[in-house]
C-alpha positions in Angstrom: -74.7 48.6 59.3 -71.0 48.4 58.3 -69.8 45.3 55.6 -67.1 42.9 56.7 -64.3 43.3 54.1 -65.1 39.6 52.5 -68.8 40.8 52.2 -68.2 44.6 50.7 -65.6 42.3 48.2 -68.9 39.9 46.9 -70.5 43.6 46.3 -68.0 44.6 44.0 -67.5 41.6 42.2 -71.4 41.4 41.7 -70.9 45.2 40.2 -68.3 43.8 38.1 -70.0 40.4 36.7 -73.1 43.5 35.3 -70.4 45.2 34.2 -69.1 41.9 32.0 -72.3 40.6 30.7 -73.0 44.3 29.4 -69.6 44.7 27.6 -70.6 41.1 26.4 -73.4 42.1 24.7 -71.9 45.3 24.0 -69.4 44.1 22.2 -71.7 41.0 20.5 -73.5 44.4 18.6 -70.4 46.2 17.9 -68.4 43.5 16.2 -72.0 42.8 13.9 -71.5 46.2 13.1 -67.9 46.1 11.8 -68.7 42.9 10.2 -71.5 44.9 8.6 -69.2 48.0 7.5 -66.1 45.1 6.0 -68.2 42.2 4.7 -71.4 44.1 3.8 -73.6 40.6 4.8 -74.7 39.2 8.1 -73.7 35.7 9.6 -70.0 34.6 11.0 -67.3 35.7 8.8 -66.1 31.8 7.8 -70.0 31.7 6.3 -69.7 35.1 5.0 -66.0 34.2 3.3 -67.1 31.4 1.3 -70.0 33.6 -0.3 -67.6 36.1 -1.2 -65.7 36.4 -4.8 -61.4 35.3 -4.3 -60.5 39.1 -4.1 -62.6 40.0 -1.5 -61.4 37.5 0.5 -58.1 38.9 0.1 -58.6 42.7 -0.1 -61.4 42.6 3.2 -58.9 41.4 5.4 -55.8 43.4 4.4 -57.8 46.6 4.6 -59.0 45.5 7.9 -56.1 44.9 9.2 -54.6 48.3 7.8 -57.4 50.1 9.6 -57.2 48.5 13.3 -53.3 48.9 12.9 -53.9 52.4 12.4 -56.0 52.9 14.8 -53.5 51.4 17.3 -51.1 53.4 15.6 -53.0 57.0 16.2 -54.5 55.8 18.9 -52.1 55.2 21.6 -50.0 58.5 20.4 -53.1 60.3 21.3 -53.8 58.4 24.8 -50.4 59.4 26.1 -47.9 57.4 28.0 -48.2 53.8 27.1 -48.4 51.7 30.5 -48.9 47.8 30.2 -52.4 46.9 29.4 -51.6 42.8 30.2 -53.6 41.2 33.1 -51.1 39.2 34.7 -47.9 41.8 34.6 -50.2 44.1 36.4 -51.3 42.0 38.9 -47.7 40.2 39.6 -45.2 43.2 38.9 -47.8 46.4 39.0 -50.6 47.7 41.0 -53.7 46.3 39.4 -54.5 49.7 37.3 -55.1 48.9 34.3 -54.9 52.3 31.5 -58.4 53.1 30.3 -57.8 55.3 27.4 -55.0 52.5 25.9 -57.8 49.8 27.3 -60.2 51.6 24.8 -58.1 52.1 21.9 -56.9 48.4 21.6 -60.8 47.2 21.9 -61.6 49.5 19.1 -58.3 47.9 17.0 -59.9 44.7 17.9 -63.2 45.1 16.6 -62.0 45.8 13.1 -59.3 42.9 13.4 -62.4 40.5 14.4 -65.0 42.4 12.1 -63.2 42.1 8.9 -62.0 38.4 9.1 -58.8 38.0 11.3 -58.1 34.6 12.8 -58.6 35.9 16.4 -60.8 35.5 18.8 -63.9 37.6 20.9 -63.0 36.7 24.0 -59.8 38.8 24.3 -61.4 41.8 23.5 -64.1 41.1 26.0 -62.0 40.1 28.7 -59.4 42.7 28.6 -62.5 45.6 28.6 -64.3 43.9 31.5 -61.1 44.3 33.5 -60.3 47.9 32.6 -63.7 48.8 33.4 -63.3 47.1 36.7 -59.5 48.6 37.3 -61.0 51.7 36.1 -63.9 52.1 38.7 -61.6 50.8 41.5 -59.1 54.0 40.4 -61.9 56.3 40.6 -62.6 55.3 43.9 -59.1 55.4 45.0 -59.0 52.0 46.6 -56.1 50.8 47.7 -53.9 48.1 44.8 -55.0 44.8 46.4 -58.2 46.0 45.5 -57.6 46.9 42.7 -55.7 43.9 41.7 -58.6 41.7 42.7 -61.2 44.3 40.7 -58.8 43.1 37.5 -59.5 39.2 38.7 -63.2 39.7 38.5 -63.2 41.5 35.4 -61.3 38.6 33.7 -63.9 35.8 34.9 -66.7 37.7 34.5 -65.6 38.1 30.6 -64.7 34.9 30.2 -67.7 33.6 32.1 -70.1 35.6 29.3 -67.9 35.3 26.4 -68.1 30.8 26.8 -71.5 31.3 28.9 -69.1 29.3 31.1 -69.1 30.5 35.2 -67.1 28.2 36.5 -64.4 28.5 33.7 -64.3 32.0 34.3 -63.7 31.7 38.1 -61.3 29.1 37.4 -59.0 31.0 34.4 -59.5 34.2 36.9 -57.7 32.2 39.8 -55.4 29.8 38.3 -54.6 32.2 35.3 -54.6 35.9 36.3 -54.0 36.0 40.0 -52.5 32.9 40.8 -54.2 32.1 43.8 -57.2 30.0 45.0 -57.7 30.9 48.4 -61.4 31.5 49.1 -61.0 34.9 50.2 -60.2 35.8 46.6 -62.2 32.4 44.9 -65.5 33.8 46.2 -65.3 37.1 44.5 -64.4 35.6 41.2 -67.8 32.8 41.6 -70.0 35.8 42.4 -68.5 38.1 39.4 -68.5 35.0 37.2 -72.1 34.5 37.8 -73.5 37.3 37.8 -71.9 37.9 34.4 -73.1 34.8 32.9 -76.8 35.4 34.0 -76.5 38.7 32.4 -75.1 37.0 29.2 -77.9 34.9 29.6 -81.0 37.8 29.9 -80.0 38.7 26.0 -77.7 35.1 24.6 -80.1 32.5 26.3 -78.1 29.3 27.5 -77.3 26.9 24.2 -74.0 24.9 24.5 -71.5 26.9 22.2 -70.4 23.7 20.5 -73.0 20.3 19.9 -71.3 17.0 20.1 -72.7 14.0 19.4 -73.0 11.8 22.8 -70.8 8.8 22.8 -71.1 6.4 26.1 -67.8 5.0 27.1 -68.1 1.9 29.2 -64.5 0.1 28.4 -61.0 0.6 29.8 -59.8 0.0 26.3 -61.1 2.6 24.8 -58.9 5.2 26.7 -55.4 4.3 25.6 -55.9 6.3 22.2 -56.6 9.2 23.9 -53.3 9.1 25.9 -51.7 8.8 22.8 -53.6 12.2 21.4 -52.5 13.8 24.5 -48.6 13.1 23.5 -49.3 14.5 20.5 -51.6 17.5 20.9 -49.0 18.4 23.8 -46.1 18.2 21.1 -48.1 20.4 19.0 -49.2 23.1 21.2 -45.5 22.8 22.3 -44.5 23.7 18.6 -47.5 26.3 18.2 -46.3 28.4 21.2 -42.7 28.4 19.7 -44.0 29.5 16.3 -45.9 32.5 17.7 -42.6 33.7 19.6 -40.7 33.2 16.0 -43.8 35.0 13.8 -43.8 37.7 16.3 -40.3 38.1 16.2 -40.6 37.9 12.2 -42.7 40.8 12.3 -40.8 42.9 14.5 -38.1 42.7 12.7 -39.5 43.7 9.7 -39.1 47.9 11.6 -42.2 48.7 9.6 -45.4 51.0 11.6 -47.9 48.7 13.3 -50.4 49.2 10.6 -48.1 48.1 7.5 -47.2 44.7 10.1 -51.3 44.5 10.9 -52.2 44.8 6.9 -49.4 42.0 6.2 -51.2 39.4 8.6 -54.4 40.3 7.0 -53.0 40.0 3.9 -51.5 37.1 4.5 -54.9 35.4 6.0 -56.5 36.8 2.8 -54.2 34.5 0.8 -54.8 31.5 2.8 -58.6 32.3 2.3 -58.2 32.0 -1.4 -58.4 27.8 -1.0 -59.6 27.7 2.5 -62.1 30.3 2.9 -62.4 28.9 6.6 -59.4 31.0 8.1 -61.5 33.8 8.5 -63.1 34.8 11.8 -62.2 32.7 15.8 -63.0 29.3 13.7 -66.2 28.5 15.7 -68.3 27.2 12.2 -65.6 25.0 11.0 -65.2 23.8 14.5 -68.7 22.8 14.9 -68.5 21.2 11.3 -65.8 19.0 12.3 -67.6 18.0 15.6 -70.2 16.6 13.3 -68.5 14.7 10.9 -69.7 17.3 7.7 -66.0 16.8 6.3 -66.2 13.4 6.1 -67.8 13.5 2.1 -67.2 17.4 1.9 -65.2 17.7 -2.0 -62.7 19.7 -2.6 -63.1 23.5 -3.7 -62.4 21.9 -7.6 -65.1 19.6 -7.6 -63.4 16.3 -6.9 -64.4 14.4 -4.0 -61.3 14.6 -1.2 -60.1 12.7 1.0 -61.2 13.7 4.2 -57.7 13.6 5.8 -56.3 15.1 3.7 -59.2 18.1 3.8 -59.1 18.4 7.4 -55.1 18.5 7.5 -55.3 21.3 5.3 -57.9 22.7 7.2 -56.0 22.5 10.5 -52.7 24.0 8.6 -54.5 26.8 6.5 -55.6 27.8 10.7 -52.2 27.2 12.1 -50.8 29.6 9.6 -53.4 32.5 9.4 -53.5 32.6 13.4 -49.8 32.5 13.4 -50.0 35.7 11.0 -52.7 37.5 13.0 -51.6 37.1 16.1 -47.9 37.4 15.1 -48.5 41.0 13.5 -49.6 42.3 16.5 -53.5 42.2 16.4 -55.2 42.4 19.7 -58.0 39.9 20.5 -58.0 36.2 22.1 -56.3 32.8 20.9 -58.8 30.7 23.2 -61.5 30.0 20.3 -58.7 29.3 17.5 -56.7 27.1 19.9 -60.1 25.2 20.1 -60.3 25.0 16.6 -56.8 23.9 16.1 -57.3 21.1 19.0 -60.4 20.0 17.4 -58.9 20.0 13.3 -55.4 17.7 15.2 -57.9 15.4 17.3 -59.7 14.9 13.9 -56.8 14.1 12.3 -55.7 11.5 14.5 -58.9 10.1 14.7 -59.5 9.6 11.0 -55.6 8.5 10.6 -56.4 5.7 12.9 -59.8 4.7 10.9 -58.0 4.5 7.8 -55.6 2.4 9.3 -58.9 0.0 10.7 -58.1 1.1 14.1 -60.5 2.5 16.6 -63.4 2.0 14.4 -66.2 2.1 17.0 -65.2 5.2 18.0 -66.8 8.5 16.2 -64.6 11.7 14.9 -66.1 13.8 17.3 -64.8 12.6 20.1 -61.1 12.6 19.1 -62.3 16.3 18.1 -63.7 17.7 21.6 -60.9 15.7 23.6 -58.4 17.6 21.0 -59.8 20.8 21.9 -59.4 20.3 25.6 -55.4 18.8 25.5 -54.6 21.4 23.2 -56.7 24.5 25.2 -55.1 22.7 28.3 -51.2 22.3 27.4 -51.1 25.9 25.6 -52.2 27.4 29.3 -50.4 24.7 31.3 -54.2 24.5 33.0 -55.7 21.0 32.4 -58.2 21.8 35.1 -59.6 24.8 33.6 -59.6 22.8 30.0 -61.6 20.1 31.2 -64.4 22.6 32.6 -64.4 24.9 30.1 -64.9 21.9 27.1 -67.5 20.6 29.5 -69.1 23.9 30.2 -69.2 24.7 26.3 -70.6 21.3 25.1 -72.7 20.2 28.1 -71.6 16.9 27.7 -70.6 14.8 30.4 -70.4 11.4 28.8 -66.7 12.9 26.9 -64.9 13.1 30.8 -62.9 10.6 31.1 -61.2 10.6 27.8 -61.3 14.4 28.0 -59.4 14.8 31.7 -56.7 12.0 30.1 -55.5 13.8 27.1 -56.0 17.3 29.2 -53.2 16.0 31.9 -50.9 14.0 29.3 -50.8 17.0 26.9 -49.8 19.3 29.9 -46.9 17.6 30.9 -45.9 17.0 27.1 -45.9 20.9 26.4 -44.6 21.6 29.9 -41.4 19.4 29.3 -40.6 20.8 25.6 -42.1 24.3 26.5 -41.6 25.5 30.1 -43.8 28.5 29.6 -47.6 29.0 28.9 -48.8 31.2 26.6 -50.1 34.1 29.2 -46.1 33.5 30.9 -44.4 33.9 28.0 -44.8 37.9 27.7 -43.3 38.3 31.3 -41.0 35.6 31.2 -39.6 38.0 28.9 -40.0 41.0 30.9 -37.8 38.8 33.1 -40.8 38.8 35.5 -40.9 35.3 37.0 -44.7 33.4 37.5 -45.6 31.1 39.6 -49.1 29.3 39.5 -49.0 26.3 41.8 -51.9 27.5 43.3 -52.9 25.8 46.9 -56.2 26.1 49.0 -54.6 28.1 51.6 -50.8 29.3 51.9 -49.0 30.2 55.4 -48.0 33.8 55.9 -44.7 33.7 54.9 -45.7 32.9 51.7 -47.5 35.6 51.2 -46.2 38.2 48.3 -45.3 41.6 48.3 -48.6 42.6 45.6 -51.1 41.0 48.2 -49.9 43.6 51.2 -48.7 46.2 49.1 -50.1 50.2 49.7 -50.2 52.7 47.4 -46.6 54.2 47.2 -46.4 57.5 48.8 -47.0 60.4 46.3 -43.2 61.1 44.9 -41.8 64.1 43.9 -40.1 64.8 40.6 -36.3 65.4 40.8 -36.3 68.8 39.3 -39.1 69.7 42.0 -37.9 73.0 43.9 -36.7 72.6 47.6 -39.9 74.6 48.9 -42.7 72.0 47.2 -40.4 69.4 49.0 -40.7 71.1 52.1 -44.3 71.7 51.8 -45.0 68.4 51.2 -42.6 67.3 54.4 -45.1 69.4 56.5 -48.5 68.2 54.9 -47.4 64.3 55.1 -46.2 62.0 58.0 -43.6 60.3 56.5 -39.8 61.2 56.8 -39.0 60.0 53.4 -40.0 61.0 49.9 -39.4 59.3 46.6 -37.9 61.1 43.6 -39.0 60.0 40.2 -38.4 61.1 36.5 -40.6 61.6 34.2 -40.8 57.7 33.5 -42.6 57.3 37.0 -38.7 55.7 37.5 -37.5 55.5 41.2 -34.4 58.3 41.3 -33.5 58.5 44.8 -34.9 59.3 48.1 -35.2 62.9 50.3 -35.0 62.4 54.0 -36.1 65.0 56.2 -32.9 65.6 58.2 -31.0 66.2 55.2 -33.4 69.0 54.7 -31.8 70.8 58.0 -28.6 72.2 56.1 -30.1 74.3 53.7 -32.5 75.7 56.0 -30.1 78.2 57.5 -29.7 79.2 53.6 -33.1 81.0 52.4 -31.2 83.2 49.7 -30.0 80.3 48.3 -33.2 77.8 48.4 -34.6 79.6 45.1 -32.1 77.2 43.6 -32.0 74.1 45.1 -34.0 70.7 43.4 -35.0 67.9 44.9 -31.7 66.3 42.5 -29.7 68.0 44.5 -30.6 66.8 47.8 -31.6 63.3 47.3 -29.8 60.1 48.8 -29.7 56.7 45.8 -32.2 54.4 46.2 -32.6 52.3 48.7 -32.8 48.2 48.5 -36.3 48.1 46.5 -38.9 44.8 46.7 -41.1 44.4 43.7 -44.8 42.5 44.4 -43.9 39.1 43.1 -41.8 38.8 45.2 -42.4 36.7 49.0 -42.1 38.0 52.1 -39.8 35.9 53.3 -37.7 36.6 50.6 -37.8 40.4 51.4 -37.6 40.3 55.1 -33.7 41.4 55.1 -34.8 44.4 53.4 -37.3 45.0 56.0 -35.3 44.6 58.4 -32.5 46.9 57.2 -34.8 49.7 55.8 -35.2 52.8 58.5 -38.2 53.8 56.2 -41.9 53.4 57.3 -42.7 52.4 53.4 -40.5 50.8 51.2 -40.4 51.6 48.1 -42.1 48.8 45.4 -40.8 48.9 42.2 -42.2 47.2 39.0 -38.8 45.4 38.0 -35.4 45.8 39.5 -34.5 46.6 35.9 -37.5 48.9 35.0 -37.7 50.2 38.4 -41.1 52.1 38.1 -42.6 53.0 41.4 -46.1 51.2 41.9 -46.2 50.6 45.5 -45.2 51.0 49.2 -44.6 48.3 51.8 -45.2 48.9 55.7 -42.4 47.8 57.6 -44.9 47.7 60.6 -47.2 45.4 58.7 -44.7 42.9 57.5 -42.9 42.9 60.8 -46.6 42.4 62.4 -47.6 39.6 59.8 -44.3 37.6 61.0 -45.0 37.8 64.3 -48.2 36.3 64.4 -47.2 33.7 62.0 -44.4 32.8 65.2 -47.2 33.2 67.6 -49.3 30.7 65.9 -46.3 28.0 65.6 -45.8 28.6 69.4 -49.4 27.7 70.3 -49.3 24.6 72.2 -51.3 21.6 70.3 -55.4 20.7 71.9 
């Protein structure tokens, strides 16, 4: 009995979604036993942090972050060749392979940052191993890149899904986020991954909401226009947060120090904070949950005096802002979902109380401006209001918060997306100048189709200083009448046609030195995956190769692909078939 493609696809992504609960739960045991090693006490580092003497909050952190940026450091030197290790430039300008032994030594740098008190979050770690694992078993395999590209999709939901406990959050960040696409051949995968990872999660977690708000029923129209007005502002902010983790990055960078001096500065730096607002420590999931229940609202200062709880929470929220920007900003690897939660839930409280002491919107309780601040913010730092809406749903498990929730998640968007075009997953490749589109649809005609989602593996190169017989030999072992030339950077060189072999055949005594170099035409007009068909049929058309060559960039030029001329060529003519069919 032989699979259909769509059904040998739900298989995988079932393997996958094991493969994410168990690095869940892997990672659940390995990060309490970090914490362990660094704080020498059980419990959630903010908990653990106020318990601790002012030095230790300062010197915990700072060592931390000296040892995860030394493992980075020593790490990556020892894995070899660095190769991108980010979900989406792999999926739009790569091949979907994802390094394992860089994968590995950035989880490793993670679980220290996370263990000894950096403001990051869990879910980056988890995520990013779930789909390396996943990349990983599709390499083994030797499955062709849309494979593995989709293998990197389910490995993102199905660590998001049993990071949050949230499957349809996962499905959703995998398709709107990662691949940029929602068509149901590539939806259904990432349900059945996300599932399956979540019930795993489940076996060992159980199923209690990560966050516990108080229900609130709103029955009046006139309770809604405040959160339109959070929206404005949690947009502005995330705008401003996105700009100030370009500018602390580019801070740090500039310092030209080794990654573990700039890692031991943000944990330094987060150790300082700690000093008045112990809090800073850890993804900010305890003093989120605080602020959801109103335990600020009489909480005194750290000298005894009772504080306003404004001004407490303000602090609160800037004492975050500043140690995430420092963490995340020195080059720590984890996640910024859980922190942008708490930094969306310490602004909505803000507003909220603001508007109390000004006798406004009495009736209505902290918590709510809280969970619908978490949502706009979550929602206009990813430019995904539909996947902030579930996911605060999915982690509270309360309905009753929709409609003020799906407001500020759609009015903070389109704030952020006005002053700040990018997201904060586009912003790394907008750089790369790689450009992202994720206006996903349900269904999208063939000529919108990109290069990544038809793209083969490119056919094996040769290097440029590879001697004229291996050529040869390789001519007579393959069926193709072109071969790419590469350096030592996997960089596109040139091609070797067979009938420019025919010359130097008459010339055995001199074949001992001849290079591919030497008989090599330039490149020819390259496509790269993000690109659409339609923009790339003149190339196709042009080309008198079989494969064309897919390349990264057009400025990094990395071979990661080949296109079949026949297969384009075919996928165009049916699309004109189909507009020719006569309507009934």
């Amino acid at each position: 009995m032989r699979f259909s493609e769509a059904a040998f696809h739900l298989v995988l992504a079932g393997g996958v979604g094991v493969i994410g609960g168990l690095v869940n739960l892997f990672f659940y045991h390995a990060t309490e036993s970090v914490k362990m090693l660094f704080l020498r006490h059980a419990g959630r580092p903010e908990e653990v942090a106020e318990l601790m003497h002012g030095w230790h909050r300062v010197v915990i952190p700072t060592v931390g972050g000296l040892c995860a940026g030394l493992v980075l450091y020593w790490g990556l030197r020892l894995a070899g060749p660095q190769r991108s290790t980010n979900l989406l430039e792999v999926i739009v300008a790569g091949d979907g392979r994802l390094p394992f032994r860089n994968g590995i030594v950035k989880f490793l740098s993670s679980l220290i940052t996370i263990g000894s008190g950096g403001s990051i979050g869990r879910e980056g770690g988890i995520t990013q191993l779930a789909a390396t694992l996943a990349s990983k078993w599709g390499q083994l395999a030797r499955w062709h890149p849309y494979r593995l590209r989709l293998l990197v999709g389910c490995g993102a939901a199905s660590g998001i899904a049993a990071a949050y406990n949230a499957p349809i959050s996962g499905a959703v960040f995998a398709a709107l986020i990662v691949l940029g696409n929602f068509s149901m051949n590539l939806f259904a995968p990432l349900v059945f991954a996300s599932v399956v990872a979540t019930m795993v999660s489940r076996t060992f977690f159980g199923i209690e909401p990560w966050y516990t708000v108080p229900p609130f029923p709103f029955t009046s129209v006139t309770q809604l226009p405040w959160f339109i007005a959070l929206g404005v502002v949690t947009g502005v902010a995330a705008a401003g947060f996105l700009k100030l983790l370009n500018r602390a990055e580019a801070v740090f960078k500039r310092l030209q120090a080794p990654v573990y001096v700039r890692l031991a500065l943000g944990g330094l730096i987060v150790g300082i904070i700690a000093l008045k607002f112990p809090g800073v420590w850890g993804n900010g999931y305890v003093i989120t949950n605080r602020i959801l229940h109103g335990e600020y609202a009489a909480t005194p200062l750290a000298d005894g005096a009772a504080g306003n709880a404004l001004l407490l929470v303000i602090g609160l929220f800037l004492a975050k802002l500043l140690a995430t920007l420092a963490t995340v900003g020195s080059g720590a690897v984890g996640g910024v979902f859980t922190p942008t939660l708490f930094l969306g839930a310490g602004l909505g409280a803000i507003c909220g109380l603001a508007l109390q002491d000004l006798h406004l919107a009495r009736e209505l309780p902290i918590a709510t401006f809280a969970i619908v601040g978490m949502g706009s913010m979550l929602s206009a730092t990813t430019q995904s209001p539909l996947l902030a809406m579930i996911m605060v749903f999915e982690i509270s498990l309360d309905y009753s918060l929709m409609p003020p929730l799906m407001l500020g998640c759609v009015v903070s968007m389109l704030v952020a997306r006005r002053l700040h075009p990018d997201s904060i997953y586009t912003e790394p490749l907008r750089r790369k100048g790689l450009k992202v589109s994720r206006e996903a649809t349900a269904s999208e005609a063939a000529t919108e189709r990109t290069v990544a989602e038809v793209m083969l593996a490119p056919v094996p190169p040769v290097r440029e200083i590879a001697p004229l017989q291996e050529v040869a030999q390789r001519f007579l072992t393959s069926a193709n009448n072109f071969l790419p030339v590469v350096d030592g950077r996997n960089q596109l060189v040139g091609m070797v046609a067979l009938q420019d072999l025919k010359e130097h055949l008459a010339t055995a005594a001199e074949l001992q030195g001849v290079i591919a170099y030497d008989v090599m035409r330039p490149p020819p007009p390259c496509v790269t995956p993000n690109q659409r068909l339609l923009e790339v049929l003149p190339v196709v058309l042009q080309s008198e190769q079989r494969n064309i060559p897919v390349v990264s960039t057009l400025q990094e030029n990395r071979l990661v692909g080949a296109l079949g001329r026949i297969e384009v060529l075919g996928i165009f003519s049916e699309a004109i078939a189909a507009s020719r069919k006569p309507e009934g």
